[in-house]
Biopython code that builds the backbone (N, CA, C, O; Angstrom):
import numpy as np
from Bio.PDB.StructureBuilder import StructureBuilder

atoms = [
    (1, "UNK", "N", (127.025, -210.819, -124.977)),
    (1, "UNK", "CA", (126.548, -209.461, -124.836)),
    (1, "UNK", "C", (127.628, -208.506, -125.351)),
    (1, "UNK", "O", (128.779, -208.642, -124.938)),
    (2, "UNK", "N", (127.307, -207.511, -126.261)),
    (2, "UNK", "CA", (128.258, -206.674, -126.716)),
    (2, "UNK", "C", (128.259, -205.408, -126.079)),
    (2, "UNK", "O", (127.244, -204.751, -125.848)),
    (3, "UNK", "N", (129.841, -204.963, -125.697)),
    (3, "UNK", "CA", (129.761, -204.108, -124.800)),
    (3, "UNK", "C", (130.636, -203.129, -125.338)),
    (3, "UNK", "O", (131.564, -203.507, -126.053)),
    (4, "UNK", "N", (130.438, -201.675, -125.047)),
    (4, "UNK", "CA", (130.893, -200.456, -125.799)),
    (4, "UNK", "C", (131.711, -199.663, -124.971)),
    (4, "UNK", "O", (131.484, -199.855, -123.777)),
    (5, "UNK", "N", (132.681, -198.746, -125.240)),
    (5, "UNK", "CA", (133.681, -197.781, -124.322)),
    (5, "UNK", "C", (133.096, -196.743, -124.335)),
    (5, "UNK", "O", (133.262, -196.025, -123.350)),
    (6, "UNK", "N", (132.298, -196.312, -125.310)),
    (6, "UNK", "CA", (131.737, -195.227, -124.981)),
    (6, "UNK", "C", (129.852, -194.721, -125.570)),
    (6, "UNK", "O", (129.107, -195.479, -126.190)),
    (7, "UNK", "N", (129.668, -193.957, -125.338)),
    (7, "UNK", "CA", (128.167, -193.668, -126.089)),
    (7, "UNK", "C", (128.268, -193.622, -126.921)),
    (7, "UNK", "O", (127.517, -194.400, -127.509)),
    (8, "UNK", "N", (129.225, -192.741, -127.889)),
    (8, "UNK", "CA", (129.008, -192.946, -129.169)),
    (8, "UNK", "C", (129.085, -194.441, -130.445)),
    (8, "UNK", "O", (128.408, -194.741, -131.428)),
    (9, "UNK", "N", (130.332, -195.085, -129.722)),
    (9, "UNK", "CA", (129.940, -196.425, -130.090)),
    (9, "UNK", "C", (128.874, -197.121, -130.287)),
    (9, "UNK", "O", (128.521, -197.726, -131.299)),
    (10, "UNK", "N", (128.326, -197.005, -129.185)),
    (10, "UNK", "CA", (126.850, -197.809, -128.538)),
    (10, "UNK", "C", (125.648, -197.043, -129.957)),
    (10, "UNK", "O", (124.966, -197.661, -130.775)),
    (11, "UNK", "N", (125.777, -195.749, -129.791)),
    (11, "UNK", "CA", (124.857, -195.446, -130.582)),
    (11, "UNK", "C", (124.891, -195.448, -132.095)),
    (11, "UNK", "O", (123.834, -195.439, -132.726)),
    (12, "UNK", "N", (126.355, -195.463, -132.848)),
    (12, "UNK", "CA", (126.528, -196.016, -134.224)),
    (12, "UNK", "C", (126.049, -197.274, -134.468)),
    (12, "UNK", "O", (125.350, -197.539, -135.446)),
    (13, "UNK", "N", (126.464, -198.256, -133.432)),
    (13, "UNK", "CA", (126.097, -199.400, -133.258)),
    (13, "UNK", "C", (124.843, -199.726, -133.691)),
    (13, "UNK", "O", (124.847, -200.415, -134.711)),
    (14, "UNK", "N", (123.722, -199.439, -133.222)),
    (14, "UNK", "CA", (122.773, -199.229, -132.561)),
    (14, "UNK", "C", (122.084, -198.913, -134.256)),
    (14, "UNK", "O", (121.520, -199.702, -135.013)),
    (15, "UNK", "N", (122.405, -197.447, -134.436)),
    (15, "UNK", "CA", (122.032, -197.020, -135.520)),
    (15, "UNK", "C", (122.004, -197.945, -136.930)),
    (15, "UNK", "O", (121.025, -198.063, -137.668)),
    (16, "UNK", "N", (123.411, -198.612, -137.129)),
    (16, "UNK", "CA", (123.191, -199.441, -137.964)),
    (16, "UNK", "C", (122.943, -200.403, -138.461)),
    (16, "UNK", "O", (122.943, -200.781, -139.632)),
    (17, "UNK", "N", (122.552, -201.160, -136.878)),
    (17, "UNK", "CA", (121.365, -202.471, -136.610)),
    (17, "UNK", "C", (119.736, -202.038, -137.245)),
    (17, "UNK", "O", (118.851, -202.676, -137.815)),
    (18, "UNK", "N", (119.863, -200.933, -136.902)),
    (18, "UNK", "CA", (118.462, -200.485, -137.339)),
    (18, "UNK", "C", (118.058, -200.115, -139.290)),
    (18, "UNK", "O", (117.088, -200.162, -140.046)),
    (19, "UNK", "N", (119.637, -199.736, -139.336)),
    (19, "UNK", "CA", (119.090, -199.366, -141.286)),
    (19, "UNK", "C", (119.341, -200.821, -141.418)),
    (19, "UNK", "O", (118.613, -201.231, -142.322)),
    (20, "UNK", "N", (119.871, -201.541, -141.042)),
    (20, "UNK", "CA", (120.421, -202.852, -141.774)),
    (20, "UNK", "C", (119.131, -203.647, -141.856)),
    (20, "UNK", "O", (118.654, -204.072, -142.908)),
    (21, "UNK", "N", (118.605, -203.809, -140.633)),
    (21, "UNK", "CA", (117.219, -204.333, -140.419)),
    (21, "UNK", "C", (115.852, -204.060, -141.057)),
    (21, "UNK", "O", (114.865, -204.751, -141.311)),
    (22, "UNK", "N", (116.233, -202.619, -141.231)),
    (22, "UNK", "CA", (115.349, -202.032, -141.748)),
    (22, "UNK", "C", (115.397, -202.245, -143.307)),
    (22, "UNK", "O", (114.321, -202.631, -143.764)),
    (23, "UNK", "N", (116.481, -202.067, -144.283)),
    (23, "UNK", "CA", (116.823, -202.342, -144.958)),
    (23, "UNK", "C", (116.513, -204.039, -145.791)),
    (23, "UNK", "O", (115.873, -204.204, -146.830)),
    (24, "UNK", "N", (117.152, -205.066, -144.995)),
    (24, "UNK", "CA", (116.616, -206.379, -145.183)),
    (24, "UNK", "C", (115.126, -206.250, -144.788)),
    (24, "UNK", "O", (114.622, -206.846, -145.740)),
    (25, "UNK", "N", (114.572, -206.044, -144.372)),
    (25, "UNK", "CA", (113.004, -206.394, -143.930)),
    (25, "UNK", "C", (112.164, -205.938, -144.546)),
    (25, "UNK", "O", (110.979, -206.216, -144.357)),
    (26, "UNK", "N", (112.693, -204.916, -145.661)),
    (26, "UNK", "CA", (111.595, -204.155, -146.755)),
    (26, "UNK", "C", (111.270, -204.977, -147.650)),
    (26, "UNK", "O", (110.091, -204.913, -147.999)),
    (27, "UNK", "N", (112.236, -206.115, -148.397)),
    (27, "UNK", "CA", (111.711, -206.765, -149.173)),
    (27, "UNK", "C", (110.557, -207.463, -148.593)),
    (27, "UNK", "O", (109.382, -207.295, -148.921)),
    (28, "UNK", "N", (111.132, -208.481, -147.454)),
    (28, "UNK", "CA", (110.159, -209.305, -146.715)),
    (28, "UNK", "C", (108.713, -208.504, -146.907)),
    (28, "UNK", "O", (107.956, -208.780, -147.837)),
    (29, "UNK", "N", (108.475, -207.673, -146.105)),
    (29, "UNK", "CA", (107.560, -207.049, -146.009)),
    (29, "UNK", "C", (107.052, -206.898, -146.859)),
    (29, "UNK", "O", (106.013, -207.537, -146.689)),
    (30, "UNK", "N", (107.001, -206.278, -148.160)),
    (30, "UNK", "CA", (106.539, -205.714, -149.358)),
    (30, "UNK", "C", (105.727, -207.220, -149.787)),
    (30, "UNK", "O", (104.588, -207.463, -150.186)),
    (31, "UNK", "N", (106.664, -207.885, -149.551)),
    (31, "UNK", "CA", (106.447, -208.958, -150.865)),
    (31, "UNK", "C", (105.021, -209.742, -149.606)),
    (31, "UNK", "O", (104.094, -210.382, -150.104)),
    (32, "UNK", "N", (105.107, -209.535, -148.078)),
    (32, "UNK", "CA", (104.112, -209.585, -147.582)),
    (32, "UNK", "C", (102.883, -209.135, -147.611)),
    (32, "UNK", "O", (101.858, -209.790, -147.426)),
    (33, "UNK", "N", (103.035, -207.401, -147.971)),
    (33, "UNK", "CA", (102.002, -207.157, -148.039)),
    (33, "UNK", "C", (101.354, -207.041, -149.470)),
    (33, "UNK", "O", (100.259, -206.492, -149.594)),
    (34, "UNK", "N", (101.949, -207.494, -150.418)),
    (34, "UNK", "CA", (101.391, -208.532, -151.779)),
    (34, "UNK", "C", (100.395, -209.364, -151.350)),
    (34, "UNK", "O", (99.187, -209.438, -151.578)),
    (35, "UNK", "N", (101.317, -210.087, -150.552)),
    (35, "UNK", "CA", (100.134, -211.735, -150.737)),
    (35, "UNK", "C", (98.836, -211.245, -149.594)),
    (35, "UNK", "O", (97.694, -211.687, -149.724)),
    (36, "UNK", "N", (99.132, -210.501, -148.741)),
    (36, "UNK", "CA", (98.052, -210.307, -148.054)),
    (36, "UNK", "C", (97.237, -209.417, -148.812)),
    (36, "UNK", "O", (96.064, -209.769, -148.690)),
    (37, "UNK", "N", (97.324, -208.673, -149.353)),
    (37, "UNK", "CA", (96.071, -207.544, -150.200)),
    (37, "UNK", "C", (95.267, -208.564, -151.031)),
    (37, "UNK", "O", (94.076, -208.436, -151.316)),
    (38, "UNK", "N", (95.887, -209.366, -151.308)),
    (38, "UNK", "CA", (94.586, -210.415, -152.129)),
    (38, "UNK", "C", (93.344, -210.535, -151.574)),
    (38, "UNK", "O", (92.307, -210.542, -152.239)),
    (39, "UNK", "N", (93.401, -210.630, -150.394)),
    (39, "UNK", "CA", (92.131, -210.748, -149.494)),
    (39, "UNK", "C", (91.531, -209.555, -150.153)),
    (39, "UNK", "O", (90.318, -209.632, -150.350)),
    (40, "UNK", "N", (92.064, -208.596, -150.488)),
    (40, "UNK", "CA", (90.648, -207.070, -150.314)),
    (40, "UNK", "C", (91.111, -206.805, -151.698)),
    (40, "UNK", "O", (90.898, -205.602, -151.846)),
    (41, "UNK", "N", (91.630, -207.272, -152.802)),
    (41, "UNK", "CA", (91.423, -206.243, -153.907)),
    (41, "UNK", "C", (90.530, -207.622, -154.956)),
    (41, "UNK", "O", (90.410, -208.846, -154.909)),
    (42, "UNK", "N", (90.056, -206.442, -155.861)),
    (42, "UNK", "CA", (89.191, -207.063, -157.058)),
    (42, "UNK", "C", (90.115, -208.152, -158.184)),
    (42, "UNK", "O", (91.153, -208.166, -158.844)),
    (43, "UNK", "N", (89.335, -208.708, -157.972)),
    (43, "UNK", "CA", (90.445, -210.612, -158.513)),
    (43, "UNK", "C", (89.247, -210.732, -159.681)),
    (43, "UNK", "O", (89.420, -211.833, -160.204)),
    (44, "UNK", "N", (88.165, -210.097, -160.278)),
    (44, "UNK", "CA", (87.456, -210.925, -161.427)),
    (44, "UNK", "C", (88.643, -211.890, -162.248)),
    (44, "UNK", "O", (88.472, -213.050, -162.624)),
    (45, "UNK", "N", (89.327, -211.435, -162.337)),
    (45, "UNK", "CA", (90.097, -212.357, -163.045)),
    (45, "UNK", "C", (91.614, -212.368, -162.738)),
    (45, "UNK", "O", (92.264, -211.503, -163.323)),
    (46, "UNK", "N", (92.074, -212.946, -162.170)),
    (46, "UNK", "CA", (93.560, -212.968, -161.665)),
    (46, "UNK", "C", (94.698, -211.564, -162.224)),
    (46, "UNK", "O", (95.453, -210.917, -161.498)),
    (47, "UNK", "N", (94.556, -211.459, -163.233)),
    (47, "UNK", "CA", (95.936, -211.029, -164.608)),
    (47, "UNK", "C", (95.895, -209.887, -163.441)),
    (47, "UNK", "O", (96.884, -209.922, -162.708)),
    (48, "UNK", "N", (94.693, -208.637, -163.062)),
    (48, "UNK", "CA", (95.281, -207.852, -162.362)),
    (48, "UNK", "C", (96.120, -208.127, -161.085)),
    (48, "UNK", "O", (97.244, -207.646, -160.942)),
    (49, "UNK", "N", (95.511, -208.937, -160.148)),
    (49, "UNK", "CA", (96.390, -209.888, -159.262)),
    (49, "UNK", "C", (97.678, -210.112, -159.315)),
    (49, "UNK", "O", (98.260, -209.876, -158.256)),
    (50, "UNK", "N", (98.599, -210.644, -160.549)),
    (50, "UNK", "CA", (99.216, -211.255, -160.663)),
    (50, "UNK", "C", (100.365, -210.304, -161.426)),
    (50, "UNK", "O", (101.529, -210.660, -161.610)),
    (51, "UNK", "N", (99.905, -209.273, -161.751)),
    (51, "UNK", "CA", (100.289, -208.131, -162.405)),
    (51, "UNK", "C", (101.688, -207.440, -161.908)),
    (51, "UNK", "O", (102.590, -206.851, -162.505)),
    (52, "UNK", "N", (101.409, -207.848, -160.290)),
    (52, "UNK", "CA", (102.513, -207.221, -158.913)),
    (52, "UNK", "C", (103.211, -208.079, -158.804)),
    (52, "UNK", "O", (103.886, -207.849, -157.801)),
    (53, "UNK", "N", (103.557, -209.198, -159.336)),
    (53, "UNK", "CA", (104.457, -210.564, -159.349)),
    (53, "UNK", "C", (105.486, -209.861, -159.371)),
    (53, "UNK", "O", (106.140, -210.217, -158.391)),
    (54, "UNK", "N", (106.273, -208.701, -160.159)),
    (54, "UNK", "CA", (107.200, -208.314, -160.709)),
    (54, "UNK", "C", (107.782, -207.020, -160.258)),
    (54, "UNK", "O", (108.786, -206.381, -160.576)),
    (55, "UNK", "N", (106.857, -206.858, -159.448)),
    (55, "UNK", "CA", (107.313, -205.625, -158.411)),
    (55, "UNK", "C", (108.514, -205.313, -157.929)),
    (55, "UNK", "O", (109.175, -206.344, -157.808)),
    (56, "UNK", "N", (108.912, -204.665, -157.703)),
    (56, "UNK", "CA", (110.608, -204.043, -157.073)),
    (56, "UNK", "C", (110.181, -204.530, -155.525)),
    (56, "UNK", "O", (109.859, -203.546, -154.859)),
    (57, "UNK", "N", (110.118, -205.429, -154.992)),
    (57, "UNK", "CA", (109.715, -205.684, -153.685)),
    (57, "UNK", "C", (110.881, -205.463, -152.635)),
    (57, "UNK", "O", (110.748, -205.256, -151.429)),
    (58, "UNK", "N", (112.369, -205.576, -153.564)),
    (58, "UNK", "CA", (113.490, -205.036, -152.892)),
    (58, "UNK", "C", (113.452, -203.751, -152.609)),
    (58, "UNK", "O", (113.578, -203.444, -151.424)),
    (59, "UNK", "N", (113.329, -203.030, -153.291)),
    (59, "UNK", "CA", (112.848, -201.382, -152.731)),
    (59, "UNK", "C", (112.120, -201.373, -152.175)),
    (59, "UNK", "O", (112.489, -200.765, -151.171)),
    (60, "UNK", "N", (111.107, -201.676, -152.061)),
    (60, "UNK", "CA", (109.447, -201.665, -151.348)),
    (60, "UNK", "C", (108.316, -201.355, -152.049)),
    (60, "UNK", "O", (107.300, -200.853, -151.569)),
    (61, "UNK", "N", (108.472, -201.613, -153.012)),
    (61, "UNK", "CA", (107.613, -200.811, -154.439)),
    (61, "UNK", "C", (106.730, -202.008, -154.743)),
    (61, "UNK", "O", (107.182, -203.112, -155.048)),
    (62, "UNK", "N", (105.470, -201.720, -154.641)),
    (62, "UNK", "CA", (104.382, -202.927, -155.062)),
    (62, "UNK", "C", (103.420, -202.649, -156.071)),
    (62, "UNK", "O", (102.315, -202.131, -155.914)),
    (63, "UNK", "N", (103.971, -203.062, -157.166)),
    (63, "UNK", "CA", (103.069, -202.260, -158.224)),
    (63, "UNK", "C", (102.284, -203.087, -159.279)),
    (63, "UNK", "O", (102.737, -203.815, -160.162)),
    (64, "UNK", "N", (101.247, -202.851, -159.030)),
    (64, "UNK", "CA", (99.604, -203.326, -159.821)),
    (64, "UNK", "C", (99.629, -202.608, -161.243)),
    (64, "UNK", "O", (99.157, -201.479, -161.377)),
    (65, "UNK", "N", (100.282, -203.414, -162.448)),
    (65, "UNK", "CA", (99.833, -202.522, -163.324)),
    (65, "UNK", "C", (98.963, -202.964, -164.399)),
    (65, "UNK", "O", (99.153, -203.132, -165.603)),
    (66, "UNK", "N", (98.269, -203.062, -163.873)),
    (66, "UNK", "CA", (96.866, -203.807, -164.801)),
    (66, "UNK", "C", (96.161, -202.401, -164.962)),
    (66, "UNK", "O", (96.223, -201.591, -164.038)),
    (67, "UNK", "N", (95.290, -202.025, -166.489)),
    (67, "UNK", "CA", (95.261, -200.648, -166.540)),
    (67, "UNK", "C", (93.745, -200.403, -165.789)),
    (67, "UNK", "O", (93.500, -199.204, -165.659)),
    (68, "UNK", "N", (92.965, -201.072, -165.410)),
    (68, "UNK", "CA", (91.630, -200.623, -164.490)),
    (68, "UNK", "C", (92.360, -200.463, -162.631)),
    (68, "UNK", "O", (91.569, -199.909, -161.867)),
    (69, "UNK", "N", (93.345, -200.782, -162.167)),
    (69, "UNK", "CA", (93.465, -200.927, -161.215)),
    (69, "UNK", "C", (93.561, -199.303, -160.473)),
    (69, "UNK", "O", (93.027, -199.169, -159.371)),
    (70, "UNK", "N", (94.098, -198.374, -160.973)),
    (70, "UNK", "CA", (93.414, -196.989, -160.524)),
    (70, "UNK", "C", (92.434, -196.840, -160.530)),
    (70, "UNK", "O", (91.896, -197.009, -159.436)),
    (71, "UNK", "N", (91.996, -196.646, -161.091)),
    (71, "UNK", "CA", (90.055, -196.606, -161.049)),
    (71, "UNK", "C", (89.548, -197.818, -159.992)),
    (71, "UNK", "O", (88.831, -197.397, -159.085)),
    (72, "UNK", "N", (89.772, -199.002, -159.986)),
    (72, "UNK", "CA", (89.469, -199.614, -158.875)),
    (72, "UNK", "C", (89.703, -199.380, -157.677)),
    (72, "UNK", "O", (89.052, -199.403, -156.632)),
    (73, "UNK", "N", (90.824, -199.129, -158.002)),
    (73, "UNK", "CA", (91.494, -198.404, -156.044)),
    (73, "UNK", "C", (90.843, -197.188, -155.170)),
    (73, "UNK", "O", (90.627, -197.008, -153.972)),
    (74, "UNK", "N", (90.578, -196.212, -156.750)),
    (74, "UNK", "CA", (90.256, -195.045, -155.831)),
    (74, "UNK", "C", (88.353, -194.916, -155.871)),
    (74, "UNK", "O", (87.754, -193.955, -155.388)),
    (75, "UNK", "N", (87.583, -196.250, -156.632)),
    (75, "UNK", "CA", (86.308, -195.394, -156.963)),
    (75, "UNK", "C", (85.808, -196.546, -155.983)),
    (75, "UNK", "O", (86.269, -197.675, -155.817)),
    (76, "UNK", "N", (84.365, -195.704, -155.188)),
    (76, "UNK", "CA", (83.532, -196.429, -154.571)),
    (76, "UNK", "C", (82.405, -196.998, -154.735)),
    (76, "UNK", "O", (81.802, -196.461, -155.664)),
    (77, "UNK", "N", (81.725, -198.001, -154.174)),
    (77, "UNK", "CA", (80.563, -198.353, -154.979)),
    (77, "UNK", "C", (80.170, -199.877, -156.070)),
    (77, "UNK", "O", (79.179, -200.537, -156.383)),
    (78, "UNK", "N", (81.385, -199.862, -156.296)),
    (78, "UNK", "CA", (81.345, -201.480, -157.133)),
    (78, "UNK", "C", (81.676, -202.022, -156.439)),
    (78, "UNK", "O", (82.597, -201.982, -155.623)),
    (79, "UNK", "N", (80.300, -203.135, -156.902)),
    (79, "UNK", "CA", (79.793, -204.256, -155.917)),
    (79, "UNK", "C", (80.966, -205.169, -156.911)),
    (79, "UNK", "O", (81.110, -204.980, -158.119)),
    (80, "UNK", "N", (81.827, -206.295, -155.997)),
    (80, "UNK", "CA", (82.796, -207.043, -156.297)),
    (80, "UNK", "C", (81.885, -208.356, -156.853)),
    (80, "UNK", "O", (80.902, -208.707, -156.201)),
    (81, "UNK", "N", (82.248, -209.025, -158.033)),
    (81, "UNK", "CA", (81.832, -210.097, -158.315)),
    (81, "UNK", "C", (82.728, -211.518, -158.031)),
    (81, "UNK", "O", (82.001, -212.503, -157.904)),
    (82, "UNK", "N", (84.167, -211.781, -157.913)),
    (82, "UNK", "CA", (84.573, -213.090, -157.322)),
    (82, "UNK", "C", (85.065, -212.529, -155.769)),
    (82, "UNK", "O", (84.798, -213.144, -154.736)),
    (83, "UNK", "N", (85.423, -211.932, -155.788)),
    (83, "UNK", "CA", (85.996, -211.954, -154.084)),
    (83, "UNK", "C", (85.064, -210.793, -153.772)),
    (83, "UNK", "O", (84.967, -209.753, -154.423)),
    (84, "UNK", "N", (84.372, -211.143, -152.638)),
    (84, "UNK", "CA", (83.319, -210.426, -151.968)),
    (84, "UNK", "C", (83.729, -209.313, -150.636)),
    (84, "UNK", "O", (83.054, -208.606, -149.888)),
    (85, "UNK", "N", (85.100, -209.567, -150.784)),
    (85, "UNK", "CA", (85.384, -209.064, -149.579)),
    (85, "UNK", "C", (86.363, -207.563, -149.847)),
    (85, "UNK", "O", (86.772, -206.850, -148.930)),
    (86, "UNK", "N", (86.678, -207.235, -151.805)),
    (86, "UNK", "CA", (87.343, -206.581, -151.971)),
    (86, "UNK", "C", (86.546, -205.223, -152.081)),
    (86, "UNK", "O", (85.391, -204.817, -152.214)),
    (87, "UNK", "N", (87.628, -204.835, -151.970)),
    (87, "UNK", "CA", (87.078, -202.685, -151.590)),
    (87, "UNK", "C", (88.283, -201.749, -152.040)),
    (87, "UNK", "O", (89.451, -202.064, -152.272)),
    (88, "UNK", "N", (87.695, -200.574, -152.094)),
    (88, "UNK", "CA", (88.860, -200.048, -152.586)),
    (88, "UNK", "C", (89.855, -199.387, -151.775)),
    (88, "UNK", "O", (89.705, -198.902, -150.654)),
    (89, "UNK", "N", (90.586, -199.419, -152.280)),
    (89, "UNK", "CA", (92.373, -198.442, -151.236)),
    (89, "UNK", "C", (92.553, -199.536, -150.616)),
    (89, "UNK", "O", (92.634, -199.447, -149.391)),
    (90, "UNK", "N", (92.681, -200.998, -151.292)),
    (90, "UNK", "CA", (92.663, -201.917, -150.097)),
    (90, "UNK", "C", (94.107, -201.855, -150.078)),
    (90, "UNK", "O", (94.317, -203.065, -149.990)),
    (91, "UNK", "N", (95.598, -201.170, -150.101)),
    (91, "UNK", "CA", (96.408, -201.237, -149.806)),
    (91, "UNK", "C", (96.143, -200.862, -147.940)),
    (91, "UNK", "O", (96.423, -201.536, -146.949)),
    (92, "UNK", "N", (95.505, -199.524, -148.080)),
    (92, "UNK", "CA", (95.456, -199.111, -146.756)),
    (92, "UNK", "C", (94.616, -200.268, -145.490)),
    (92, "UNK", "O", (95.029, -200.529, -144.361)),
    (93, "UNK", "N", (93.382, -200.772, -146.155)),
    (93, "UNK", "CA", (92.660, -201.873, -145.177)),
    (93, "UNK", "C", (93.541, -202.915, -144.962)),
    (93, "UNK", "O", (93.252, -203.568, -143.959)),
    (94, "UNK", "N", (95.083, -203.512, -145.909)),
    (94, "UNK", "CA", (95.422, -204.369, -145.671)),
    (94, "UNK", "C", (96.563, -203.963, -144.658)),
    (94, "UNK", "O", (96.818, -204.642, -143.662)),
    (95, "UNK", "N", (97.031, -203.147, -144.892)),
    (95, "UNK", "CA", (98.157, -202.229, -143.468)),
    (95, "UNK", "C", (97.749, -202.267, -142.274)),
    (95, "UNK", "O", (98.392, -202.592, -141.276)),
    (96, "UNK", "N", (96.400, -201.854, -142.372)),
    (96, "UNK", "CA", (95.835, -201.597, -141.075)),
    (96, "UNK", "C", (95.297, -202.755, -140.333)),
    (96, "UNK", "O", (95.350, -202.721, -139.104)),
    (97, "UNK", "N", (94.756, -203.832, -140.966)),
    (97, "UNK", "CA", (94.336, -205.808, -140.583)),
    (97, "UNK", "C", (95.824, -205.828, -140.037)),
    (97, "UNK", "O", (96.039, -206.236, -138.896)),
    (98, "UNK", "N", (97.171, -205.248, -141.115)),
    (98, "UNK", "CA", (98.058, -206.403, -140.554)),
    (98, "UNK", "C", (99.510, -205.531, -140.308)),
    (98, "UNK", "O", (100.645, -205.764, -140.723)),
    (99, "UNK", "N", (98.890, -204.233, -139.304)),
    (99, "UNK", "CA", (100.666, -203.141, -139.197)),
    (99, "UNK", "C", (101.100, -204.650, -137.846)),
    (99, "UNK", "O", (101.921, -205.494, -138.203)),
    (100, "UNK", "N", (100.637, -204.730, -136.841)),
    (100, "UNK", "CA", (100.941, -205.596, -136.173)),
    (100, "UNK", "C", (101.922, -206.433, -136.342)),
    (100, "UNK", "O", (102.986, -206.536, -135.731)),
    (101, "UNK", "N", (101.434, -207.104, -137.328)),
    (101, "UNK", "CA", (102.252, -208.942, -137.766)),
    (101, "UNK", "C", (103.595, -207.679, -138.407)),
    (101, "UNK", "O", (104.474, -207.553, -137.555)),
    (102, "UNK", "N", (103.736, -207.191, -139.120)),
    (102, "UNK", "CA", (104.311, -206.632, -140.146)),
    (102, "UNK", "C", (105.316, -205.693, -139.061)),
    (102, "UNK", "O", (106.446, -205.451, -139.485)),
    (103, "UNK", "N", (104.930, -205.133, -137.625)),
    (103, "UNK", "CA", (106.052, -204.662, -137.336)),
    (103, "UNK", "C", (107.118, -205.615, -136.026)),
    (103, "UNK", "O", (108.133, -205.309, -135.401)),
    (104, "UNK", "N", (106.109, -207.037, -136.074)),
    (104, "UNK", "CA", (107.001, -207.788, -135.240)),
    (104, "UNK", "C", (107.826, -208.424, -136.206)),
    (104, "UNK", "O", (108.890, -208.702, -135.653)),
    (105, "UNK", "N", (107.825, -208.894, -137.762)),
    (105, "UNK", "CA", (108.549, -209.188, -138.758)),
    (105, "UNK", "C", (109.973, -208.038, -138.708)),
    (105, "UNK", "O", (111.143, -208.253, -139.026)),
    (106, "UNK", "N", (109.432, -206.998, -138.270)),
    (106, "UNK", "CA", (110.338, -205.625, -138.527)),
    (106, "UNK", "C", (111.508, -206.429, -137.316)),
    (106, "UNK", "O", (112.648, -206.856, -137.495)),
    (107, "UNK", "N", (110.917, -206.405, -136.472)),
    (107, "UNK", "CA", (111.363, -206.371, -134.903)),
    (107, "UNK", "C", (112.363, -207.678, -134.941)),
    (107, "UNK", "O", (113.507, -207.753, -134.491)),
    (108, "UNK", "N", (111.523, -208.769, -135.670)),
    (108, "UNK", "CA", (112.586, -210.149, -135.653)),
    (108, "UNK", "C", (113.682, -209.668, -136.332)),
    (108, "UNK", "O", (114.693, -209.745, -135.633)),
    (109, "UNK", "N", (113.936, -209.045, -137.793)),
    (109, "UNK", "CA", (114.653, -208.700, -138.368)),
    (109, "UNK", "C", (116.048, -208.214, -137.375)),
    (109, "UNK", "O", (117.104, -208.736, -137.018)),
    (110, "UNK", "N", (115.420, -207.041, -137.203)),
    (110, "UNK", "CA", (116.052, -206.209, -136.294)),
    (110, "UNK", "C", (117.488, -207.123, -135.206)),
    (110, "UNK", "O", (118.703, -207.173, -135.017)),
    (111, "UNK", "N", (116.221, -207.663, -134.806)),
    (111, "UNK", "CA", (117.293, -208.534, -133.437)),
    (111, "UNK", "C", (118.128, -209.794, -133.926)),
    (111, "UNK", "O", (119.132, -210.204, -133.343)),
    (112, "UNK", "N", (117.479, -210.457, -135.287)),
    (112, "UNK", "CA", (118.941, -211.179, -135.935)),
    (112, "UNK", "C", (120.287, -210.494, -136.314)),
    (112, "UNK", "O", (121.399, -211.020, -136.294)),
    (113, "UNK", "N", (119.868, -208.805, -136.776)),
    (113, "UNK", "CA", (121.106, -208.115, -137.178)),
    (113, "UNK", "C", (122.001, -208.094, -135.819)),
    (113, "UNK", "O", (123.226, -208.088, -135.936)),
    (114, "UNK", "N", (121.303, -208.081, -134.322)),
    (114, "UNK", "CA", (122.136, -207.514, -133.056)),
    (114, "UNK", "C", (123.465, -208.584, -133.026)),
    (114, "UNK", "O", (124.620, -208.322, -132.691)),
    (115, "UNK", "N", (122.843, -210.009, -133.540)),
    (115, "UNK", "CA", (123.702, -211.059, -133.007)),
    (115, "UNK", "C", (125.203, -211.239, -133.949)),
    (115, "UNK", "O", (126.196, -211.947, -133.780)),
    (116, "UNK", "N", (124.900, -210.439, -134.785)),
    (116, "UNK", "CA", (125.929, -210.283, -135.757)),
    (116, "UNK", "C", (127.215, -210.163, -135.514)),
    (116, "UNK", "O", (128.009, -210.033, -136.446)),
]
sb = StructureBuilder()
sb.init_structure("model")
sb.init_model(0)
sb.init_chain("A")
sb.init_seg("    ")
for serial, (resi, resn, name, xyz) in enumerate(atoms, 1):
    if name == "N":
        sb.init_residue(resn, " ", resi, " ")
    sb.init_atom(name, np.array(xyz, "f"), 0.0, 1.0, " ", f" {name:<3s}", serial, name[0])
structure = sb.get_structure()
């Protein structure tokens, strides 16, 4: 157990368990919520899919650049032909299926940095 002389210790401490964690866990994450959006975005043919392979996932940057994928994201109404389950803004439907899993990933992170 790590123990501090004063508050301010405790709370630098503290503070930089949290960017550190926060910091390492963005890639994780990102590159998580890649593989999970497959479920909800339009796959007729992989290349857009596969497009985000190359993403800055270290920053947190997940980027689709297949050139219909704006227009897919933001328009409503097309009926999906291989994956039946995709829709559009599925960045947001896939956040919302999975903030849960994604902030106990945060949380594990977090508490490997404490033991440091």
């Amino acid at each position: 157990m790590k123990t501090f002389n004063n508050f301010g210790k405790a709370f630098k401490w503290t503070d930089e368990i949290i960017k550190e964690g926060a910091e390492k866990s963005l890639e994780v994450i990102s590159k998580q919520v890649y593989e999970d959006s497959k479920e909800f975005i339009y796959i007729d043919t992989l290349d857009m899919y596969e497009s985000g392979e190359y993403s800055d996932f270290k920053g947190g940057f997940v980027l689709i650049k297949a050139p219909q994928v704006r227009w897919l994201y933001y328009t409503d109404g097309i009926t999906p032909s291989k994956n039946m389950k995709a829709t559009p803004m599925w960045f947001e439907v896939t956040k919302n299926k999975n903030k849960t899993t994604y902030a106990k990933m945060i949380g594990k992170t977090i508490n490997r940095q404490k033991g440091r």
